[in-house]
VEXSE-308305 format. One record per residue (C-alpha): residue number from 1; residue in three letters; z, x, y. Coordinates in steps of 0.02 Angstrom, whole numbers, always signed. Layout:
! residues N
PT,NUM,ALA,Z,X,Y
...
! end
This chain:
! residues 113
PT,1,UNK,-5332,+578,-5853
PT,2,UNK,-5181,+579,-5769
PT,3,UNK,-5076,+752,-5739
PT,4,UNK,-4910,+676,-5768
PT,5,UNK,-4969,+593,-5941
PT,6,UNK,-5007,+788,-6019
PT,7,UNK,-4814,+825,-6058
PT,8,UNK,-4657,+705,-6072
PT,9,UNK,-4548,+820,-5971
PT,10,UNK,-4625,+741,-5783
PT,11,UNK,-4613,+568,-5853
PT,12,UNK,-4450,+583,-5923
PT,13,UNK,-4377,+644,-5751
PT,14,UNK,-4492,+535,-5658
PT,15,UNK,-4391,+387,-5766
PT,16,UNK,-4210,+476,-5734
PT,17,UNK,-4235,+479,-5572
PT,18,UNK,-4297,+291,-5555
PT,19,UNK,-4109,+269,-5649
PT,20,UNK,-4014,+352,-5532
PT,21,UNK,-4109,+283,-5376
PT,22,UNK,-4133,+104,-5387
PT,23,UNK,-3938,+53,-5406
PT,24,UNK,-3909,+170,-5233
PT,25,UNK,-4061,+84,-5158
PT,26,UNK,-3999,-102,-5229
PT,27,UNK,-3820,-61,-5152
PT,28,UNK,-3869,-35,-4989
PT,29,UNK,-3943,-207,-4984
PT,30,UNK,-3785,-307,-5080
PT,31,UNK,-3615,-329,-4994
PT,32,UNK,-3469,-241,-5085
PT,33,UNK,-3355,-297,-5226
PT,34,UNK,-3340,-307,-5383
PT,35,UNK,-3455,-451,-5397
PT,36,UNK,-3596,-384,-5308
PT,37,UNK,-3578,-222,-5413
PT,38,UNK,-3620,-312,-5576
PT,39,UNK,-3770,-412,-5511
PT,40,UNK,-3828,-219,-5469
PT,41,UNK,-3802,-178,-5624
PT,42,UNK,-3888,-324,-5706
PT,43,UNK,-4048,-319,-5563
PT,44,UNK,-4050,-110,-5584
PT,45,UNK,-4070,-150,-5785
PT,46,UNK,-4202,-284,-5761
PT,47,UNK,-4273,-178,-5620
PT,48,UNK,-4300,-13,-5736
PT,49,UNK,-4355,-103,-5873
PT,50,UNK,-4481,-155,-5786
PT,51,UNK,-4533,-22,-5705
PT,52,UNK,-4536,+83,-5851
PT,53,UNK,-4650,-33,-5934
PT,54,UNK,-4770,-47,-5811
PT,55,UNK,-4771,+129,-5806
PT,56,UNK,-4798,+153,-5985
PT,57,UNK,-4967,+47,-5945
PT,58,UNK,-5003,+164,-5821
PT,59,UNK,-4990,+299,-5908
PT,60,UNK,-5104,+217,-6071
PT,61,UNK,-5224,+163,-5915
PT,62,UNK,-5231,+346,-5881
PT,63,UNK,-5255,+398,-6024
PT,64,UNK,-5434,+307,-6054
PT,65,UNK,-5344,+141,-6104
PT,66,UNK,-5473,+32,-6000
PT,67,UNK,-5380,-128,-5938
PT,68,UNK,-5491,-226,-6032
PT,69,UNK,-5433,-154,-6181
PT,70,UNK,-5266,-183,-6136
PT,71,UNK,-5286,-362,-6092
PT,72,UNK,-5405,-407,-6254
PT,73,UNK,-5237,-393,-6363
PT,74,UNK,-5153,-534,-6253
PT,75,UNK,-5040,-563,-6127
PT,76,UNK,-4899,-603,-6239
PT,77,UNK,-4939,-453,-6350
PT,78,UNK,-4943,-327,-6223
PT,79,UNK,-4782,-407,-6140
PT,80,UNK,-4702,-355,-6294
PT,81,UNK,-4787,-214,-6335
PT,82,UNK,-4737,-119,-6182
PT,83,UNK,-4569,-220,-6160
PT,84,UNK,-4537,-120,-6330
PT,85,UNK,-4583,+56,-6249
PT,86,UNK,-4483,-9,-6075
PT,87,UNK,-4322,-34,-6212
PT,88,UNK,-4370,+128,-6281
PT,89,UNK,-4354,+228,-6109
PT,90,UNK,-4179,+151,-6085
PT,91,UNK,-4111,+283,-6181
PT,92,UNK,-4156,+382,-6037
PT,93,UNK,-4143,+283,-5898
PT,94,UNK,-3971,+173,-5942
PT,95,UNK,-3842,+311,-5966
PT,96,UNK,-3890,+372,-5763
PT,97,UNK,-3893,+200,-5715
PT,98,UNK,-3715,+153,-5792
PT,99,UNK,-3652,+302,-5699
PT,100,UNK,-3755,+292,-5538
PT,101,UNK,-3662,+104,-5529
PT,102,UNK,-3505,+176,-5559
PT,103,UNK,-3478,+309,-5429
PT,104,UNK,-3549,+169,-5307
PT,105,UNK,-3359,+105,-5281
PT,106,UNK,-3321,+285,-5197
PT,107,UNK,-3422,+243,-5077
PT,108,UNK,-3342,+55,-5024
PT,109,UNK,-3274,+44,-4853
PT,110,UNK,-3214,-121,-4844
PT,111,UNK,-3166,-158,-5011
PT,112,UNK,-3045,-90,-5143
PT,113,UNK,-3088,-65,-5337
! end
């Protein structure tokens, strides 16, 4: 069983943090502009959400979940299944994310907002 699985406080910070991270990470790779700054948003959103749904897998693997278990139900059915829960952690991953991507124009050299 996996320590992190015991409590939701770890996870829950575990999945902030992923929201504040990944747009800073994804900005260092894309020019700037305004442009570039709403494909981060849109790649950071379909970035998290699937990050937070395979971790949601993880954490039912660690839990005793075996994989084949987990894969009897389907592939569709667990693509939707933990694509629900990955929805379900936006509401704690997509309020840091909006303003992670929004303080990212502070930080522009070259271009103006």
């Amino acid at each position: 069983m996996l320590p992190v699985a015991d409590g939701l406080l770890v996870p829950a910070i575990m999945i902030a943090a992923l929201g504040f991270a990944v747009p800073r990470l994804l900005a260092r790779l894309l020019p700037e502009g305004v442009r570039p700054l709403m494909l981060n948003a849109f790649l950071s959103t379909l970035i998290l959400f699937i990050l937070s749904a395979g971790f949601f897998m993880l954490l039912y693997a660690g839990q005793g979940a075996g994989l084949s278990e987990l894969l009897s139900l389907g592939a569709v059915s667990n693509i939707f299944y933990f694509g629900k829960l990955g929805l379900a952690a936006a509401l704690i991953w997509a309020p840091i994310m909006v303003l992670s991507v929004a303080g990212l124009p502070r930080k522009w050299v070259k271009e103006t907002w």
